[in-house]
C-alpha positions in Angstrom: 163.9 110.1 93.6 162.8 112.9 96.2 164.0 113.8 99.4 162.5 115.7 102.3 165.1 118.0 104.8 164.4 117.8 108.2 164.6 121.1 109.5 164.3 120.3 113.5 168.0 118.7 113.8 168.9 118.7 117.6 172.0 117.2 117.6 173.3 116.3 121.3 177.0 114.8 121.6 176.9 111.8 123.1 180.5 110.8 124.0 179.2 107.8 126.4 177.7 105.9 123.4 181.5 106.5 121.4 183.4 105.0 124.2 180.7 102.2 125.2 180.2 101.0 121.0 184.6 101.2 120.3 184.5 98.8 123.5 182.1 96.2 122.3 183.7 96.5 118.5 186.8 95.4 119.7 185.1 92.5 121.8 182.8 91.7 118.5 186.2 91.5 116.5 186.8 88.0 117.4 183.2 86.8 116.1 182.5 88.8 113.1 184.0 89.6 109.8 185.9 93.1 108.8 183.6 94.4 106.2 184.8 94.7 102.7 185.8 97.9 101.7 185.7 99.5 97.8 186.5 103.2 97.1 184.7 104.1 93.5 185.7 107.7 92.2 182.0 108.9 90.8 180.8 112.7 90.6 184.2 114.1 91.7 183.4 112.5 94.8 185.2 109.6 96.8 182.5 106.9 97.6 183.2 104.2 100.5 181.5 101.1 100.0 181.6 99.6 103.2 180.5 96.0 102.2 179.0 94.0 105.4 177.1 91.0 103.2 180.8 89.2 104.2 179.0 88.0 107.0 178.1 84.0 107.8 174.8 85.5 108.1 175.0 87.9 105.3 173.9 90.9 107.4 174.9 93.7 109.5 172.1 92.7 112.0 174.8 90.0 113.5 176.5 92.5 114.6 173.2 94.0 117.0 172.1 90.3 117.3 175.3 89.0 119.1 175.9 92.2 121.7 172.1 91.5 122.4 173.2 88.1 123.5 176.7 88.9 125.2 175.0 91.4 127.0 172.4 89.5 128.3 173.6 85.6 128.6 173.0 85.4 132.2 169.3 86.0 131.7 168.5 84.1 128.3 170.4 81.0 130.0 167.5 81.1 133.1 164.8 79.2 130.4 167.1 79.3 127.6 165.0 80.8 125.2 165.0 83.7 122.6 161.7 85.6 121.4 161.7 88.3 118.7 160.4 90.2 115.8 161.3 90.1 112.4 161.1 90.9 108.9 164.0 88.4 108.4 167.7 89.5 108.8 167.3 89.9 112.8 166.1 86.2 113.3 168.1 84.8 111.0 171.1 86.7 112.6 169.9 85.7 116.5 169.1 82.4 115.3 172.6 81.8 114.0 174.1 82.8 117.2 171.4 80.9 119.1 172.8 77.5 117.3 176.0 77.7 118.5 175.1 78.7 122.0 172.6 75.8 122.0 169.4 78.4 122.6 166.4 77.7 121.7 164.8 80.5 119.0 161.3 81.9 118.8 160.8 84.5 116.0 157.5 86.2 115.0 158.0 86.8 111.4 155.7 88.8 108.5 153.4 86.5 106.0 155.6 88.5 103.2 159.1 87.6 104.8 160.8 86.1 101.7 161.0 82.3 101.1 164.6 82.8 101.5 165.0 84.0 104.8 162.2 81.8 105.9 163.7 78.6 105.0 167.0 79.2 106.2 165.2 79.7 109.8 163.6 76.5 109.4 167.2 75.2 108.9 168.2 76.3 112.2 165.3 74.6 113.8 163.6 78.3 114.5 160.2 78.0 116.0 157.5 80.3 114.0 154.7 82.7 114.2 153.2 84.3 111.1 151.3 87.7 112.0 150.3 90.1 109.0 153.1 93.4 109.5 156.0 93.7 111.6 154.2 95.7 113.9 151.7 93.2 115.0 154.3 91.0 115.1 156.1 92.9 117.7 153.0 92.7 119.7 152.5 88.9 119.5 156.5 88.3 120.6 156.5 90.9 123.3 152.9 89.0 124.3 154.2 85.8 124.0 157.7 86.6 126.2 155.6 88.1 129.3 153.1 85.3 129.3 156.2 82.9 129.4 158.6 84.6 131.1 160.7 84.5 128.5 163.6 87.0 127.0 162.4 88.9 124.3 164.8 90.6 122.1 163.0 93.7 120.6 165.7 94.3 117.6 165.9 98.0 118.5 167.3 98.8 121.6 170.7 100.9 123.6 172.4 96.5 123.1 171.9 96.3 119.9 172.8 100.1 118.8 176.3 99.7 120.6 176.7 96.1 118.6 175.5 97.7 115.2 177.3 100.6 115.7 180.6 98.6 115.2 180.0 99.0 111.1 180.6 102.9 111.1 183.4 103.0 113.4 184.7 100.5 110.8 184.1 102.4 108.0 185.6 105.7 110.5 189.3 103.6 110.3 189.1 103.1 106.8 188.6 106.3 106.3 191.4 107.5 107.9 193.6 105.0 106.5 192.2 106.6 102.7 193.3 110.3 103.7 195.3 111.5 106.6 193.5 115.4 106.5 189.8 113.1 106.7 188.6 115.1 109.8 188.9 118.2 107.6 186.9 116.9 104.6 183.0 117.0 104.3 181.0 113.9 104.8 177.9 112.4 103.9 176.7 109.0 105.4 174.0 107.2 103.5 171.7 105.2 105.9 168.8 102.4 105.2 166.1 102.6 107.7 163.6 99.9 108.6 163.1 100.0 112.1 166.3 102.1 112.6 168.7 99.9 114.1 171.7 100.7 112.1 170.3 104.0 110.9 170.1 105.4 114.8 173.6 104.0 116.0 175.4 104.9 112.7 174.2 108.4 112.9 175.2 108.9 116.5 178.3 107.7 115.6 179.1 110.2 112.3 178.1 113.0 114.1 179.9 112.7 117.4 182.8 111.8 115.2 183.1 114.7 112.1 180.4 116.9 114.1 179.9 120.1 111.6 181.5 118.2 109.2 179.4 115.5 108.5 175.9 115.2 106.8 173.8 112.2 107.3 170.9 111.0 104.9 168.5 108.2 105.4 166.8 106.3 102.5 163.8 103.8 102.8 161.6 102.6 100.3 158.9 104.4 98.3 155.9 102.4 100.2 157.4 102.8 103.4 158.7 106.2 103.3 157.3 106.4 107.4 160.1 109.1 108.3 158.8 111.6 105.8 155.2 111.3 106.9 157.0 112.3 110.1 158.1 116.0 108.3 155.1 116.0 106.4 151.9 114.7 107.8 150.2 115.0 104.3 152.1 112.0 102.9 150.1 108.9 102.4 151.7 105.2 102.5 150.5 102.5 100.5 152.3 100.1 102.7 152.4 97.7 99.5 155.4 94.8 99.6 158.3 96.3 98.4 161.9 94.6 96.6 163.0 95.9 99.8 161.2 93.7 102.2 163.8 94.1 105.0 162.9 97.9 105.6 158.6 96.9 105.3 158.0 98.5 108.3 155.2 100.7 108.6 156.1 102.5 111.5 159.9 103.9 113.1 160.1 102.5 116.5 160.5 104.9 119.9 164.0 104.0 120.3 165.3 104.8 116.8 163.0 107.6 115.5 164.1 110.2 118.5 167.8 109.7 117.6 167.3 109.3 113.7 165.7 112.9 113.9 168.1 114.2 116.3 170.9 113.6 113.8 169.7 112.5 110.1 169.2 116.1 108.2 167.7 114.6 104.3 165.1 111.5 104.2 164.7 110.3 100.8 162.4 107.0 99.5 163.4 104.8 96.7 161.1 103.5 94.2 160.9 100.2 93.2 162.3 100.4 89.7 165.3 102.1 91.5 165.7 99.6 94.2 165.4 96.6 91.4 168.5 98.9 89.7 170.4 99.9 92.7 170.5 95.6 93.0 172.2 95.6 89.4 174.5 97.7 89.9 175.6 96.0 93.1 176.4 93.0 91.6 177.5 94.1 88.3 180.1 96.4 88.8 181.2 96.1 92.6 180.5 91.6 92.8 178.3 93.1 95.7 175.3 90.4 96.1 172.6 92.5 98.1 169.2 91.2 98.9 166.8 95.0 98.3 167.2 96.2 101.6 171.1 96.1 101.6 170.8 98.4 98.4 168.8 101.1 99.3 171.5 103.6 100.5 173.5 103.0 96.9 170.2 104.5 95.0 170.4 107.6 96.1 174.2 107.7 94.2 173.0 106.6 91.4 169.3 108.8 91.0 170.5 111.7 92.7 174.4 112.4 91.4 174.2 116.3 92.0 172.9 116.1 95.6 175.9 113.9 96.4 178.6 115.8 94.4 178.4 119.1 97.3 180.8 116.5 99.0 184.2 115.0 99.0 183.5 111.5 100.8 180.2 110.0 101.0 179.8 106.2 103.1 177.7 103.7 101.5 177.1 100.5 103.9 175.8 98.0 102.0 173.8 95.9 105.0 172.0 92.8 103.3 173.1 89.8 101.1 170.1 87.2 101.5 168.5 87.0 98.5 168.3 83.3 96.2 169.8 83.6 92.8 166.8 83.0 90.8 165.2 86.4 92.3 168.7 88.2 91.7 168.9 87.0 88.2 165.8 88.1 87.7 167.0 91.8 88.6 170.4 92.0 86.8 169.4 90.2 83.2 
């Protein structure tokens, strides 16, 4: 498993987004779950599972998906429609909410999106558009809002940071509740990144907390390692379908990638054998049931053991949980 540093970290603080996200966690507390959290003792190192698959929707996205909508009710009630992009776990996340706020739903998914995730939109009565990448489908919903005047929900934007965000001040309080002297100990927080949404907020959120303190890594899959063709141009991306199908994205959007490089110091990829691996695990020794996506942060524990044992706490969100049995067995047997 490699890793790239980034050496241009320009860290800023940013103590508006702190107050603004601990304001719309405790207004998100009364529509979704408190995470489930496991401490494992591996390397010499304490590890925080922060488990969000507890979720109706089994992924952190709700969180995002939901602020998006509180946020911006007054203006998706003038036609009463949704559009988006989406590998998967945003739509079915906004679809969810859109259900019980009687909203109609118009998601632009990828031709790969799993069978899964694609029936359970149908389910909700999601209307769909098939385009070939997430990018192009990005285009097509954006197109499709504007020529409609509809609201489109781009997945990655300041609402959806503060609502995501909500997962790492969660993790912050267990924390404390684990050791009274935490502010003193050093840090590392283990992020997935597919477009960035939790990767972006979660990092703005570790550093304005432990500052110096605090290291942040970002992992995303082998074929899709975008953020280290970033540091190094060289790099070539075979943009093949990957286990991890929620982080296929070829490209990190505007709004993440400024603050992902602003904050995130070590970028690694995960192969597919260790993505596949990272699943097993999961499952077999924490009952964690993670779709690919939702396990790419606990790879780099378990293929890169020394890089992780320089700290004494390192938080491992585990983001994703939609993924059918059959493909899951055929990971873990």
């Amino acid at each position: 498993m490699d890793y790239l540093i980034n050496k241009n970290l320009s860290f800023k603080k940013n103590k508006n987004f702190l107050i603004k996200s601990k304001n719309y966690k405790s207004k998100l507390k009364f529509f979704v779950q408190k995470p489930r959290f496991i401490i494992k003792r591996k390397y010499n190192v304490n590890i925080l599972y922060v488990d969000d698959t507890v979720q109706k929707e089994k992924a952190f996205k709700v969180r995002g998906a939901l602020t998006e909508v509180l946020i911006n009710l007054k203006k998706i009630k003038k036609k009463n429609i949704i559009v988006l992009a989406s590998t998967g776990n945003f739509a079915y996340s906004m679809a969810s909410i859109c259900k019980q706020k009687k909203i109609n739903c118009v998601s632009f998914v990828t031709k790969s999106i799993d069978k899964f995730k694609l029936d359970k939109l149908k389910k909700l009565g999601v209307k769909i558009f098939f385009s070939k990448n997430y990018e192009i489908a990005k285009k097509n919903a954006k197109k499709y809002s504007k020529k409609n005047n509809y609201f489109f929900s781009n997945g990655c934007n300041k609402n959806i940071f503060l609502g995501n965000a909500s997962l790492m001040l969660e993790a912050f309080e267990q924390l404390k509740k684990e050791d009274k002297n935490i502010m003193d100990k050093s840090i590392l927080g283990i992020l997935p990144v597919g477009n960035g949404s939790l990767a972006a907020p979660s990092s703005i959120i570790l550093k304005n907390i432990f500052f110096n303190n605090v290291d942040v890594a970002c992992v995303e899959p082998f074929n899709f390692k975008k953020s280290q063709k970033i540091i190094n141009n060289k790099i070539k991306l075979n943009s093949k379908n990957t286990v991890a199908d929620g982080a296929a994205i070829k490209k990190l959007p505007k709004e993440s990638k400024k603050i992902i490089f602003e904050n995130c110091k070590y970028f690694f990829s995960a192969k597919e054998k260790e993505i596949k691996n990272s699943i097993k695990y999961l499952f077999k020794n924490l009952k964690i049931k993670s779709e690919g996506a939702g396990a790419l942060t606990n790879t780099v524990i378990l293929f890169n053991p020394k890089f992780v044992s320089n700290y004494d706490y390192v938080i491992v969100p585990i983001c994703g949980g939609n993924i059918d049995n059959k493909k899951l067995l055929g990971y873990i047997d």
